[in-house]
N, C-alpha and C positions, 0 to 999 in steps of 0.2 A: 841391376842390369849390367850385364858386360858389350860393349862396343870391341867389335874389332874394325882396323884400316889397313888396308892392302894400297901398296903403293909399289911402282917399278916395272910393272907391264910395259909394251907396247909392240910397235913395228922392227922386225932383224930382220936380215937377210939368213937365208940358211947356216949353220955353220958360225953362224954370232951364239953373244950371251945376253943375257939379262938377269938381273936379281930382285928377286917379290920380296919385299918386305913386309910384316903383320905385324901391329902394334896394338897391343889389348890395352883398353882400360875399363874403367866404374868400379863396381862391385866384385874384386875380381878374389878376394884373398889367395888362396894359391890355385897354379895353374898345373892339370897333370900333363897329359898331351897336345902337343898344338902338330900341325901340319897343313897341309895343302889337299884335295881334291881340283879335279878338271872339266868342263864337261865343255865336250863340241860338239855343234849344232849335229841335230839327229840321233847324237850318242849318249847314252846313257854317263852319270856322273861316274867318275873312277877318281880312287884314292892315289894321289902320287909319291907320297914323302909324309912321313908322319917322325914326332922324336918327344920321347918322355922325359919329363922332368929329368932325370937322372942322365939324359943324352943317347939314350938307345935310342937307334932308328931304325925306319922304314922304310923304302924302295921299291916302286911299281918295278917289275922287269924291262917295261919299256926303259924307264929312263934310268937303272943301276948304271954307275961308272961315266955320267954324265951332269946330273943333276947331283949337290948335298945339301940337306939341310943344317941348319943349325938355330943355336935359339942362346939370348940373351936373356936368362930370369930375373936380375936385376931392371931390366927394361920392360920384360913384361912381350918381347918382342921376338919373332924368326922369324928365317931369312927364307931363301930358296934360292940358290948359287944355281943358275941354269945355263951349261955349254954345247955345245955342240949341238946346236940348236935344230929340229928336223919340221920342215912346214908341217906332219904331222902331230906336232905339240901345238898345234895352234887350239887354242881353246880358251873359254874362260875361266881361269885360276880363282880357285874360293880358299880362303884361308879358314882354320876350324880351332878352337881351343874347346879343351874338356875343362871347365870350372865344373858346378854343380849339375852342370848341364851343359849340353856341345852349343857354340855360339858359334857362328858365322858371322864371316864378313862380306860384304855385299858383290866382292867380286872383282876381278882386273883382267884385263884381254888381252894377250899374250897371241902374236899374227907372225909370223914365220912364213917370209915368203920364199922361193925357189929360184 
């Protein structure tokens, strides 16, 4: 089994930052892609940032040139660098790794207020 943990959410004010952290572990031998999904109340789940083993990445158009990901393979762990904060990112952040199979983590809430 692979465990992922999201850590770093919470309450900003518009215009702040915060940074999600994803920390895999168990059964995890190597890891391809890890990244983020969002989903707000009513809305369907959206892909935010994604980045492959090798550091390629991914970017909703909502959040290019605000949000970066990044990922630590010796740690098993990435990030999600998020600025410029807009109360429409308020959502709940799920973090995702591809082992043998996509694993998820149970989620962190991310509240942007105006």
């Amino acid at each position: 089994q692979v465990q992922l943990v999201e850590s770093g959410g919470g309450l900003v004010q518009a215009g702040g930052s915060l940074r999600l952290s994803c920390v895999a572990s168990g059964s995890i031998g190597s890891i391809n892609a890890m990244g983020w999904y969002r989903q707000a109340p009513g809305k369907q789940r959206e892909l935010v940032a994604g980045i492959t083993s090798t550091g390629n990445t991914y970017y909703a158009d909502s959040v290019k040139g605000r949000f970066t990901i990044s990922r630590d393979n010796a740690k098993n762990t990435a990030y999600l660098q998020m600025n410029s904060l807009k109360p429409e990112d308020t959502a709940l952040y799920y973090c995702y790794a591809d082992v043998w199979k996509r694993a998820w983590g149970q989620g962190t809430q991310v509240t942007v207020s105006s």
